[in-house]
Structure formats: C-alpha cells, structure tokens
N, CA, C and O of each residue as an XYZ file, in Angstrom:
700
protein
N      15.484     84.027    102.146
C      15.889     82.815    101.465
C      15.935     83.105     99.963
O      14.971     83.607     99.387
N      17.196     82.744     99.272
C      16.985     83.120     98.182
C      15.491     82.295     97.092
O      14.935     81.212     97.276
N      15.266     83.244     96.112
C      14.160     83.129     95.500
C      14.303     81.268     94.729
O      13.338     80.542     94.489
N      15.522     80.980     94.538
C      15.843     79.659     93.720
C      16.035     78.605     94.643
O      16.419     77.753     93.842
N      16.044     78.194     95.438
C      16.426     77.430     96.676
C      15.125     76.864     96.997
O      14.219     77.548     97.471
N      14.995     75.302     96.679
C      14.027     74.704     97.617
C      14.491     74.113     99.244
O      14.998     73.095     99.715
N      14.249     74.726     99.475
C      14.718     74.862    100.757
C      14.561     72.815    101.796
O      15.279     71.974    102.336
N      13.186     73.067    101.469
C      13.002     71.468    102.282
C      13.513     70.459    101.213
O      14.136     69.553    101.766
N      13.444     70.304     99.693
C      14.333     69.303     98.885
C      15.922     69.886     99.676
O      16.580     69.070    100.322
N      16.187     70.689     99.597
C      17.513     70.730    100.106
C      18.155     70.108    101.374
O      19.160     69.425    101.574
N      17.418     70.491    101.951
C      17.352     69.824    103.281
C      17.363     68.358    103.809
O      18.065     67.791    104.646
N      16.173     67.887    102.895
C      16.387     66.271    103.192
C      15.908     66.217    104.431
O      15.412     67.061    105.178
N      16.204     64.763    104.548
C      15.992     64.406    106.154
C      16.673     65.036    107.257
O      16.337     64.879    108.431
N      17.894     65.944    106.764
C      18.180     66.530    108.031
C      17.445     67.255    109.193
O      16.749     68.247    108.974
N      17.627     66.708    110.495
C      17.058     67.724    111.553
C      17.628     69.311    111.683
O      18.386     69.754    112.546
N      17.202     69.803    110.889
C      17.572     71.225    111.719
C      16.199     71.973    111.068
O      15.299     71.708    110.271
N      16.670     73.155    111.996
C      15.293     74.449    111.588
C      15.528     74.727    110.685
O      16.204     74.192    109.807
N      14.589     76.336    110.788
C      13.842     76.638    109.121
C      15.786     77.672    108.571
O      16.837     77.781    109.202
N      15.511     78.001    107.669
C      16.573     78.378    106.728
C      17.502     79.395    107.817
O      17.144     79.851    108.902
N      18.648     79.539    107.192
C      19.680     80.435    107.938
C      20.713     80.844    106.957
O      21.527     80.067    106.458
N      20.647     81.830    106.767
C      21.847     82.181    105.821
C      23.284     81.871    106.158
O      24.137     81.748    105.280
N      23.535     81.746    107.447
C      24.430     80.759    108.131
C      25.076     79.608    107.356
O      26.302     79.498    107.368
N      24.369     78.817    106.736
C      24.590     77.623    105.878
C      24.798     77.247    104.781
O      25.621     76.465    104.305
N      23.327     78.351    104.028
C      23.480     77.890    102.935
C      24.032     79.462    101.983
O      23.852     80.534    102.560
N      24.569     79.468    100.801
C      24.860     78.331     99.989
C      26.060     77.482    100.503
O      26.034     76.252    100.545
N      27.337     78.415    100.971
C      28.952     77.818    101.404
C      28.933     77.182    102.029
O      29.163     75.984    101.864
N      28.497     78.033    103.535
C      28.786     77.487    104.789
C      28.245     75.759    105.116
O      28.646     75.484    106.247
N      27.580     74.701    104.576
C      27.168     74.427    104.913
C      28.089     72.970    105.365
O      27.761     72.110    106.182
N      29.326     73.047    104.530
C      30.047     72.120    105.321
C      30.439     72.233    107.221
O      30.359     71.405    108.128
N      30.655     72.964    107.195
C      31.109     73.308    108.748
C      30.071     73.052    109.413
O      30.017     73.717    110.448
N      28.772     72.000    109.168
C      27.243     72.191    110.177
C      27.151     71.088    110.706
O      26.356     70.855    109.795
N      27.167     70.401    111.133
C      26.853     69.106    111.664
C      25.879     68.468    110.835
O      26.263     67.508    110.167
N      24.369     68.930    110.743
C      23.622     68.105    110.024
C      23.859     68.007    108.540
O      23.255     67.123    107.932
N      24.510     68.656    108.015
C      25.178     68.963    106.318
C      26.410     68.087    106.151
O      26.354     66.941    105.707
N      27.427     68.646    106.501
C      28.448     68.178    106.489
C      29.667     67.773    107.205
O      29.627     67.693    108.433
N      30.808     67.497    106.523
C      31.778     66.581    107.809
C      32.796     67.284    108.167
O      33.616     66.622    108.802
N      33.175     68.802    107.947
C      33.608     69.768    108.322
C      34.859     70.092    107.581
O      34.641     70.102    106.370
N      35.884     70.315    107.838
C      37.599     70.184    107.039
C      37.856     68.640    106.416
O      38.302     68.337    105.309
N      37.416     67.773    107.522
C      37.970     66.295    106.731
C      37.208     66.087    105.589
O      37.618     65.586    104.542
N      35.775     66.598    105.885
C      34.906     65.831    104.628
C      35.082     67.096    103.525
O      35.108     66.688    102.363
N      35.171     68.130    103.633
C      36.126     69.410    102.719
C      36.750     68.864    101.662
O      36.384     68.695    100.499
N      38.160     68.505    102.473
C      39.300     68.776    102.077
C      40.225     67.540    101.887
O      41.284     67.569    101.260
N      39.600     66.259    102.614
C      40.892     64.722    102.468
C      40.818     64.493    101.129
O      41.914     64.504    100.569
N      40.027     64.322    100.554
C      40.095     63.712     99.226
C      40.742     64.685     98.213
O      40.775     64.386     97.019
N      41.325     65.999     98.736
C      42.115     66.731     97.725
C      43.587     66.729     98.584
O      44.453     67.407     98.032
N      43.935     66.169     99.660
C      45.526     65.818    100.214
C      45.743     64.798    100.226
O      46.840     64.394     99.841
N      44.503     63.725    100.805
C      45.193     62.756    100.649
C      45.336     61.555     99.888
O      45.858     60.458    100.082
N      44.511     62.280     98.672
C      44.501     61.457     97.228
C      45.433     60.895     96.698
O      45.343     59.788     96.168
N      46.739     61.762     96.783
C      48.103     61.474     96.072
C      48.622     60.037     97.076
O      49.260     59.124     96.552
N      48.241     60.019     98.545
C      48.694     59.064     98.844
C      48.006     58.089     98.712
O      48.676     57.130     98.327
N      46.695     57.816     98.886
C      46.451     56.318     98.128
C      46.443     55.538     96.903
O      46.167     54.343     96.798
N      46.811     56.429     95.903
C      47.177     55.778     94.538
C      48.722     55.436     94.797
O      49.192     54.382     94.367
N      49.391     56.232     95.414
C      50.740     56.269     95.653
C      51.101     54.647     96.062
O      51.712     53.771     95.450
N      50.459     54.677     97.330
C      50.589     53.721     98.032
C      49.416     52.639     98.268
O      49.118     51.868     99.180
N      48.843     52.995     96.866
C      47.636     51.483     97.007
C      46.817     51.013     98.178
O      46.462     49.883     98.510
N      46.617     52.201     98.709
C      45.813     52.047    100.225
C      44.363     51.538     99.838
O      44.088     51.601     98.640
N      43.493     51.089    100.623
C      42.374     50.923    100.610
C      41.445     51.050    101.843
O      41.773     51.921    102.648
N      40.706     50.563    102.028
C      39.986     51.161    103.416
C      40.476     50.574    104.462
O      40.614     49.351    104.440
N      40.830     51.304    105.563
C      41.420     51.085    106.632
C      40.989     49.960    107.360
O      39.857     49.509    107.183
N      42.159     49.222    108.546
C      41.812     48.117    108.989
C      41.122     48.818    110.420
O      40.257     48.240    111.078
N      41.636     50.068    110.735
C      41.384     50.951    112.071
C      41.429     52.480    112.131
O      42.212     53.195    111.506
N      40.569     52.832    112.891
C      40.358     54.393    112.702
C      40.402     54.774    114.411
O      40.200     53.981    115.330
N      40.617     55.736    114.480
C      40.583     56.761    115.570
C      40.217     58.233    115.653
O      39.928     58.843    114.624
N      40.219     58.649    116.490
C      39.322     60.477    116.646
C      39.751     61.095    117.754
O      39.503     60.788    118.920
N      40.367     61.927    117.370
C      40.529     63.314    118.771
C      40.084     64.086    118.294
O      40.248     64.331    117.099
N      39.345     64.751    119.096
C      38.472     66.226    119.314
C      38.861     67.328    120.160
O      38.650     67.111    121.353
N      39.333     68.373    119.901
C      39.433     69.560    120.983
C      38.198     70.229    120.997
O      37.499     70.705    120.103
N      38.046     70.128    122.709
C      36.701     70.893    123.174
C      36.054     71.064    122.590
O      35.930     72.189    122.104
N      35.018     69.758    122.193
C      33.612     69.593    121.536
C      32.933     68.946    122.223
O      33.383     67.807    122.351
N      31.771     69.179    122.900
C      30.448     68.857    123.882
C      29.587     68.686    122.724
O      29.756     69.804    122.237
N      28.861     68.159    122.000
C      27.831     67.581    121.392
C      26.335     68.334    121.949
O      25.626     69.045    121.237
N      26.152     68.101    122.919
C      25.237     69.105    123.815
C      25.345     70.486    123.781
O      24.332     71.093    123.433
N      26.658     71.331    124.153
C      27.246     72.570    124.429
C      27.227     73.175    122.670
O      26.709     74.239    122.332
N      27.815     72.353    121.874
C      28.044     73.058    120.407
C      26.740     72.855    119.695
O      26.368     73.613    118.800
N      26.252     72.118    119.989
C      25.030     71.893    118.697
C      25.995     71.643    117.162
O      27.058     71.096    116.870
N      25.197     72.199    116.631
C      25.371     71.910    115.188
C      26.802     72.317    114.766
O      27.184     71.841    113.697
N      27.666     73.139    115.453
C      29.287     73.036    115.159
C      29.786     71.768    114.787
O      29.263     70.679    115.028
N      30.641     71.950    114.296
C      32.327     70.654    114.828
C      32.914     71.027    115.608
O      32.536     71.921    116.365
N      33.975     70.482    115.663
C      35.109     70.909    116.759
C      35.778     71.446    115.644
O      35.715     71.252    114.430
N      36.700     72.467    116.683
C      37.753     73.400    116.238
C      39.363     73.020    115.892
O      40.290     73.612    115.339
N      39.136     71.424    116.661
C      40.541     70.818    115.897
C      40.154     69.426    116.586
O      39.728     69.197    117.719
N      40.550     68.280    115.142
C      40.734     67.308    115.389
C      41.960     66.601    114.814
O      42.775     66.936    113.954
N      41.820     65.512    115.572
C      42.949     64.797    114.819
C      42.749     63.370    114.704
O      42.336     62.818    115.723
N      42.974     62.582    113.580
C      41.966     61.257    113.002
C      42.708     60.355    112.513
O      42.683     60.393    111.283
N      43.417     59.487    112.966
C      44.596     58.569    112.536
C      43.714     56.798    111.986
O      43.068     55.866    112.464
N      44.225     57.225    110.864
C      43.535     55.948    109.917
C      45.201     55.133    109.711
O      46.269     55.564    109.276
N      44.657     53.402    110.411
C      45.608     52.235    110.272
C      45.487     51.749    108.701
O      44.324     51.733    108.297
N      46.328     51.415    107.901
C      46.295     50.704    107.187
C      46.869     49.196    106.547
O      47.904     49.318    105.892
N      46.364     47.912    106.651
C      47.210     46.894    106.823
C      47.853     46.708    105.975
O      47.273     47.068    104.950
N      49.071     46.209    105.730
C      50.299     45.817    104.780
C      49.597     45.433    103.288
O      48.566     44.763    103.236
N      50.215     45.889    102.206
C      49.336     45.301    101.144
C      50.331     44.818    100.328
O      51.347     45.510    100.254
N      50.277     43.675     99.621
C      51.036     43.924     97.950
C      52.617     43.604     98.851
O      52.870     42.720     99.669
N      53.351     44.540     98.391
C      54.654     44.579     98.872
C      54.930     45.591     99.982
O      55.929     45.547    100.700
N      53.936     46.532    100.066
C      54.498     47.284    101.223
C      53.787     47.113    102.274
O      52.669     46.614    102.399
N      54.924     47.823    103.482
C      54.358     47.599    104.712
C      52.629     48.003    105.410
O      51.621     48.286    104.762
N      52.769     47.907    106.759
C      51.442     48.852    106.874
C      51.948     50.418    106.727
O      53.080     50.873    106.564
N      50.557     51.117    106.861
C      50.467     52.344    106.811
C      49.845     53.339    107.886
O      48.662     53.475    108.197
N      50.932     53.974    108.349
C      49.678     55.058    109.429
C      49.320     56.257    108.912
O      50.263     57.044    108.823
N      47.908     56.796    108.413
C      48.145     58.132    108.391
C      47.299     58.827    109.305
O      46.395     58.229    109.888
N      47.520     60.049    109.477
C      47.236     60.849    110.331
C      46.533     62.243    109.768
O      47.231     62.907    109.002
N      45.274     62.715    110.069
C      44.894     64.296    109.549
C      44.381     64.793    110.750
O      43.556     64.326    111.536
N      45.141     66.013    110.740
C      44.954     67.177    111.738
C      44.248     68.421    111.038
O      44.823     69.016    110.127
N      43.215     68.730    111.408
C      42.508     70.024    110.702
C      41.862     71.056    112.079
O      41.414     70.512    113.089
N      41.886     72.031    111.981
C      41.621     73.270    112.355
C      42.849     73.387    113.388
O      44.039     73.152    113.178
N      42.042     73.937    114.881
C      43.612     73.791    115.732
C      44.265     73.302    116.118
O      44.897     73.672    117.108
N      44.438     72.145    115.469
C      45.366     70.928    116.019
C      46.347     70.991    114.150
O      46.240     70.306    113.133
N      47.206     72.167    114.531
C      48.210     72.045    113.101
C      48.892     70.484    112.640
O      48.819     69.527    113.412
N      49.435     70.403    111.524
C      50.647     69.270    111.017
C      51.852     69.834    112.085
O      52.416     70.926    112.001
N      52.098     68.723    113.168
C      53.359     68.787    114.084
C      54.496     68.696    112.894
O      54.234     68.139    111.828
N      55.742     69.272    113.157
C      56.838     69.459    112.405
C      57.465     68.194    112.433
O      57.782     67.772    113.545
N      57.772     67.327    111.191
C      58.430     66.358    111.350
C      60.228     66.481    111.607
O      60.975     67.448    111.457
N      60.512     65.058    112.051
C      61.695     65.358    112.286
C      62.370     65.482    111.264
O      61.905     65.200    110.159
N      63.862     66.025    111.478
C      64.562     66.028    110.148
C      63.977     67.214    109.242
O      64.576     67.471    108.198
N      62.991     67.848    109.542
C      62.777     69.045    108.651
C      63.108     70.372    108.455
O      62.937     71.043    109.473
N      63.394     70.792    107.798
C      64.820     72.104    107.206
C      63.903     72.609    108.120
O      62.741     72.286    108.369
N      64.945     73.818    108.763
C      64.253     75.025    109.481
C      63.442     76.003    108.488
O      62.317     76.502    108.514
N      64.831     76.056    107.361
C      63.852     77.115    106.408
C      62.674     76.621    105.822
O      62.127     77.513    105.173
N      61.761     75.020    105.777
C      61.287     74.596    104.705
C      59.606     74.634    105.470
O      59.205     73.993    106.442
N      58.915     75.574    104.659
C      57.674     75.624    104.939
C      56.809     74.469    105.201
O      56.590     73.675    104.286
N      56.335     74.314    106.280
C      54.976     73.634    106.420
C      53.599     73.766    105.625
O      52.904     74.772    105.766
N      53.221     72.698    104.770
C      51.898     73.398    103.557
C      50.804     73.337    104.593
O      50.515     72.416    105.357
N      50.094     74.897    104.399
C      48.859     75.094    105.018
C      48.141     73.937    104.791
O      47.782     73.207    105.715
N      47.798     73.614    103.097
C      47.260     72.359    103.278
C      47.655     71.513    102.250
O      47.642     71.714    101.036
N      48.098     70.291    103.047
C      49.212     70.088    102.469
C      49.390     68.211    103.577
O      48.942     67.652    104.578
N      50.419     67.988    102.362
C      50.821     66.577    103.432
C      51.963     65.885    103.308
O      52.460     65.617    102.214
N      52.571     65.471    104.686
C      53.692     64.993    104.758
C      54.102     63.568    104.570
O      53.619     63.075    105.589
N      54.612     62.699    104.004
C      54.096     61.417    103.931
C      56.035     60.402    104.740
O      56.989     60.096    104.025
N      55.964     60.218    105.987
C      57.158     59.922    106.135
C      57.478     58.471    105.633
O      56.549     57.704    105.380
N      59.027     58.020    105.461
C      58.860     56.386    105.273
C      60.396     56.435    105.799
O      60.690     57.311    106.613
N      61.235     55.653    105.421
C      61.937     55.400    105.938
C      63.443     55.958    105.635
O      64.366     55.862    106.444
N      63.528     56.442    104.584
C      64.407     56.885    104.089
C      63.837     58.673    103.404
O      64.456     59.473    102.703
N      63.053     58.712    103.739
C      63.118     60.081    103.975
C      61.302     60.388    103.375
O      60.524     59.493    103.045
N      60.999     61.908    103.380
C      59.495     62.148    103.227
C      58.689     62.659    101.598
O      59.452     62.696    100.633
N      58.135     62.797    101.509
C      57.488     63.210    100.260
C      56.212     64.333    101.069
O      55.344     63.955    101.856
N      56.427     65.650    100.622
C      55.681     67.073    101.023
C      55.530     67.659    100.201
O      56.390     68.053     99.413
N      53.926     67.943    100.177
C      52.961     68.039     98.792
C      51.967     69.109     99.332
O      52.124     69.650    100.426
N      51.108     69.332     98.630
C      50.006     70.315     98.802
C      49.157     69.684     98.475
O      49.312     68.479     98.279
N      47.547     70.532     98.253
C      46.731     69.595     97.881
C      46.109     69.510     96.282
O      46.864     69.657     95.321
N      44.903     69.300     96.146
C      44.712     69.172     94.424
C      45.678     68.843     93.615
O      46.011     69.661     92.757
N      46.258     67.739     93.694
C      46.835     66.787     93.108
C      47.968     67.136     93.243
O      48.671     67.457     92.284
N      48.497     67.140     94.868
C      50.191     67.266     95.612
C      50.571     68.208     94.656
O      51.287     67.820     93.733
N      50.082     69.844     94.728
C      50.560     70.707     94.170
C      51.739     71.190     95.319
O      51.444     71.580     96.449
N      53.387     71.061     94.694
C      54.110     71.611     94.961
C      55.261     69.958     95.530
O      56.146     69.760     96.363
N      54.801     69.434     94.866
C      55.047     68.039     95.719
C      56.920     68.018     95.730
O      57.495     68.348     94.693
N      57.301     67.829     96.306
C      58.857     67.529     96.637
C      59.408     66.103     97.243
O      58.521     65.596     97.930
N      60.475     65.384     97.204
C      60.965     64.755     98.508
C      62.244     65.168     98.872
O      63.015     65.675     98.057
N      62.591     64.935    100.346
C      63.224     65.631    101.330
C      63.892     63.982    102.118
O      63.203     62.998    102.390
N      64.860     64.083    102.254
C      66.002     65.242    101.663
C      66.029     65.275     99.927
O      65.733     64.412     99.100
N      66.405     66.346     99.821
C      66.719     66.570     98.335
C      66.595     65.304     97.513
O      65.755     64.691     96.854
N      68.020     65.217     97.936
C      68.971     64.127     96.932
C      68.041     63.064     96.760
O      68.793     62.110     96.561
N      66.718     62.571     96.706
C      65.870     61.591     96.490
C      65.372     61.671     95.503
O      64.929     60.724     94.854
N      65.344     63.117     95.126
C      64.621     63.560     93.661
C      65.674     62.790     92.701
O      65.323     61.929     91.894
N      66.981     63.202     92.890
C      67.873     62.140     91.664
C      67.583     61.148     91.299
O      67.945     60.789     90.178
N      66.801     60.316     92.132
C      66.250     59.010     91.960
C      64.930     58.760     91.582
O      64.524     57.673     91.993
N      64.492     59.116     91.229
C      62.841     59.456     91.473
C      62.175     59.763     89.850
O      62.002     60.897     89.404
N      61.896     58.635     89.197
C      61.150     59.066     87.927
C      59.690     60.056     87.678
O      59.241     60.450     88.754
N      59.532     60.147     87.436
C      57.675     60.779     86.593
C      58.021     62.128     87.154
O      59.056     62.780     87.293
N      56.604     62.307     87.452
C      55.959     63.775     86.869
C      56.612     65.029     87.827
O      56.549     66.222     87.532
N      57.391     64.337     89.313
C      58.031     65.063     90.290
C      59.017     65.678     89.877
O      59.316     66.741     90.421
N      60.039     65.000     88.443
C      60.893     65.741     88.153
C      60.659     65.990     86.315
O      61.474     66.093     85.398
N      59.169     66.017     86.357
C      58.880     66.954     84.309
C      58.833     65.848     83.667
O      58.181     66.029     82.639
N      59.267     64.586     83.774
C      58.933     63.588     83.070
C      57.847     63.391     82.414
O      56.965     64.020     82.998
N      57.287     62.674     81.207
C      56.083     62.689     80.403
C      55.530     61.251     80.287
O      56.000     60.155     79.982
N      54.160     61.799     80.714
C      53.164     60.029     80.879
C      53.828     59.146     82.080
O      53.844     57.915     82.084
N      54.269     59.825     82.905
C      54.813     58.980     84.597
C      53.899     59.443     85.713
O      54.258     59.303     86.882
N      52.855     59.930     85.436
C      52.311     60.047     86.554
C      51.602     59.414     87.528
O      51.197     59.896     88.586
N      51.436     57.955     86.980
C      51.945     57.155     88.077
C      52.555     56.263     88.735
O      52.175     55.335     89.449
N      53.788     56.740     88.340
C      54.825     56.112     88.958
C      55.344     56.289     90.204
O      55.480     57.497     90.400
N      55.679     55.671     91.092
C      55.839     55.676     92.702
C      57.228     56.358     93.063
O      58.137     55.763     92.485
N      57.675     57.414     93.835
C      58.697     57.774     94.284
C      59.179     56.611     94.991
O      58.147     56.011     95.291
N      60.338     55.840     95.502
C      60.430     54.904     96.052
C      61.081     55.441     97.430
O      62.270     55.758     97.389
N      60.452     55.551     98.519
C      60.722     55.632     99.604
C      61.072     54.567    100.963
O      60.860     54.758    102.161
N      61.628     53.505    100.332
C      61.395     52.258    101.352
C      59.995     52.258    102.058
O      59.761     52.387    103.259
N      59.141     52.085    101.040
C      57.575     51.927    101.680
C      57.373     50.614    100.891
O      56.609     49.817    101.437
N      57.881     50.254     99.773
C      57.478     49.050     99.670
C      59.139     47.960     99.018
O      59.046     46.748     98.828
C-alpha cells in the first residue's frame, strides 16, 4: 500500500476488504463499491453539450440493460455493456427528449442516414432530431459537426468559429 494513502479514510463506509492494488489509485471507478463504472466516468463529459443544448433537466424516466451481469457471480465488477435510456419531458418550447448511453459492449448502433465514410466517435454522441443530427465527441463536443452538412450554413456560434456564441443552439427542429 502506498506509504501516503489512508487507506480506511479512503475507504469510507464502503464494504470491501483490506487494500488491492486492483483499485486504487485509477482503477477504482470500474468497482462496484467505489464507483459507477463508464457512465459515472464519462456522461458528464458527452453528454454535457446536450443538456445546456437542450435545457434538459432531470429525467421524468430511466431504464437499464445489462449484458451478463449476476450481482452474485461478478461481485464487485460492472457489467461489460450496458445500455441506459433516460426520458425527458417536453420543456420550454421543445419537445420531449430520449437519450440513450451505451458503454462497454453494447457500442453507439449506427444511425440512420449516416455517411458510410463518416466515423462513429469512440466517445462521442449522436444527438438525432428531426431534420437531421449533431455528432460530437466528448469534453466539450470536441469535433462537434451537424449532418447532413448543409445545416452548418445555418447554424450560428462556436460550430462554425464564431466569437462569444457558445451558447447558442444549432436549430434542429428540437424546439
């Protein structure tokens, strides 16, 4: 155990045994008693851009798929892919909202309408509406685009170099 590490302040109330290099310092998101695995990682750096975007707030409904996770069988794992679809009710002017996060083996399914050549972001997010998508990366929709193209013509702030627009809304028939 390293020499600087209080090990039981660290710990907290969590149930688990004595130290494991397993966990700490990195690993310790991926543990069950620590942390919430890829979602608790990584949402708040993909899917940040969409709730300022779209003025979301806490969901009216949530859901959970799990691939082959026994609670009993894994212990302190997660599962190896889930997928977690958060409802959101109509706000303001726009409609409702579904979004959806898939992390480990359960990839982002290819939306429709998407270029053959046009990469899927490892991590990354697709945001569909009705007139077409907005596909971003994460830490603040690095690489952000909308698709089809020709939407960017329309589209003020920071997506196309504009100055002090950053938050201004791409308009996607979402609201």
């Amino acid at each position: 155990m390293p020499a600087t590490l209080d090990y039981d302040l660290w710990v907290g109330s969590s149930p688990v045994p004595s130290y494991s290099p397993l966990w700490v310092p990195w690993n310790w998101r991926g543990w069950m008693p620590f942390g919430g695995g890829v979602i608790g990682d990584w949402i708040c750096h993909v899917v940040d851009p969409s709730f300022w975007a779209l003025d979301l707030d806490a969901p009216s409904d949530r859901s959970a798929e799990v691939g082959d996770y026994d609670p009993a069988k894994h212990g302190f794992d997660l599962s190896a892919a889930t997928k977690i679809t958060f409802e959101f009710p109509a706000r303001k002017s726009r409609g409702p909202v579904k979004l959806i996060w898939h992390d480990g083996n359960d990839t982002i399914p290819k939306p429709p309408d998407f270029a053959a050549d046009e990469k899927i972001p490892a991590r990354g997010q697709f945001c569909l509406a009705t007139q077409g998508m907005i596909v971003h990366g994460s830490h603040g929709a690095g690489g952000c685009h909308l698709l089809p193209e020709n939407l960017m013509d329309h589209t003020p702030g920071r997506m196309r170099g504009g100055k002090d627009s950053s938050r201004q809304r791409p308009r996607l028939g979402l609201d």
